[in-house]
Phi, psi and omega in degrees: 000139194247155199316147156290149171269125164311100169325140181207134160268115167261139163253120173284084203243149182295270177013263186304011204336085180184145180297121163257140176257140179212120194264120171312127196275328184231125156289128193302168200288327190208180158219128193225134201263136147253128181197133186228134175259148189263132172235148178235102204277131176242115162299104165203142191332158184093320217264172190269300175238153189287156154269153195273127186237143184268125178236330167177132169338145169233167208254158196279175174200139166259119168250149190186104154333093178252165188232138173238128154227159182242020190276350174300348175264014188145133159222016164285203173305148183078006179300163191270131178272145184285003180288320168347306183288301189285308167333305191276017162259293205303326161323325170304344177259344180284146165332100189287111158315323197250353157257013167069337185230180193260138185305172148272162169235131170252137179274141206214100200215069202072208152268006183294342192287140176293111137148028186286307184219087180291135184291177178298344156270011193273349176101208155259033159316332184291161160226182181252343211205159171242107175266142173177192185271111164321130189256294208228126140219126184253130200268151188231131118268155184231356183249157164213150164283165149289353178274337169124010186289130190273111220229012182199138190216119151296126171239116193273060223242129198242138165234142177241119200312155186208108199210109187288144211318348195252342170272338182259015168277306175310000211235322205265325195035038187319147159236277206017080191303007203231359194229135190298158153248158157246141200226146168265111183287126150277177192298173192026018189302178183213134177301350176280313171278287174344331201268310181311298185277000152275313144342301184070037182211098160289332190297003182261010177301325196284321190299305189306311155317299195316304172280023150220038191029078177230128184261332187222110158296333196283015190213064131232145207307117164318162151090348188291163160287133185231094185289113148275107178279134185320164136332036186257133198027071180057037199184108174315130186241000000 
């Protein structure tokens, strides 16, 4: 019989660059995903319904039960408090000092996480985990010692998906020569292949120079942000 899999929060603290894992002891009952897209309706006479335009994603969320207890060790004197447990998911929304922010996290469950297996045109998109920001946790206790030590806790905890500008260009993969870009330079990259690849035209670099005042391509930096301007009739706009 092979091992259960284990429900898993990995955390990405700046500081430490490095994951701490908090492995679940009990895996939840359900899971519940929401993602939604913002549309923008153009009104125009005549028409039966307005039309629709697509303006950008909204970020998904995860919600999900967790159940913690600590009574096997006990509940006379010296029991164990379930805070133990629950502290470190609460932790998760406070301010990291050397990241300004509450860390991000991936939820990590097998294969089970929604988005596994995306057909082929979504691109490079599927994950194995659902990564974002702890939005909310809200604490149940439910259990007590006789002394008030709390020993058994439902925890409600919501994640909002989180993903930095350079993994989703990478994920999204625009090509469209009819459509503005945003380009994440890599080391040696060259403007001609950027060109090649929104375009399918390396000869199409000086429009991209152009829009973003660059006077020597052979002296650029990774990492710059890069405006690829649309196409119209063979010619950046």
């Amino acid at each position: 019989m092979s091992d259960v899999a284990k429900a898993t929060l990995l955390v990405h603290w700046a500081l430490e660059q490095r994951d701490d894992r908090i492995e679940l002891t009990y895996n939840p009952a359900e899971l519940s995903f929401e993602k939604g897209v913002q549309l923008a309706e153009i009104a125009i006479p005549g028409l039966n319904a307005p039309l629709q335009q697509f303006v950008r994603g909204q970020a998904e969320k995860l919600n999900v039960e967790l159940f913690f207890d600590t009574t096997e060790f006990g509940m006379a004197a010296g029991a164990c408090s379930v805070t133990t447990e629950t502290d470190r998911i609460y932790a998760l929304t406070r301010i990291e000092p050397s990241g300004h922010a509450p860390p991000p996290v991936t939820f990590v469950w097998g294969k089970s996480v929604p988005g596994m297996n995306l057909p082929q045109g979504t691109g490079s998109q599927r994950r194995e985990g659902f990564r974002g920001i702890v939005e909310s946790v809200r604490h149940r206790f439910t259990l007590f010692s006789p002394a008030g030590v709390p020993l058994r806790a439902i925890v409600n905890l919501t994640i909002r998906e989180f993903a930095p500008l350079h993994e989703q260009l990478a994920r999204s993969n625009p090509s469209s020569p009819d459509r503005s870009h945003l380009h994440i330079l890599k080391d040696r990259e060259q403007l001609s292949a950027v060109a090649s690849r929104y375009y399918l035209q390396p000869a199409y670099w000086r429009e991209i120079a152009a829009s973003n005042d660059i006077d020597d391509p052979r002296r650029l930096l990774p990492g710059r942000l890069l405006q690829v301007p649309a196409l119209t009739d063979g010619s950046a706009s």
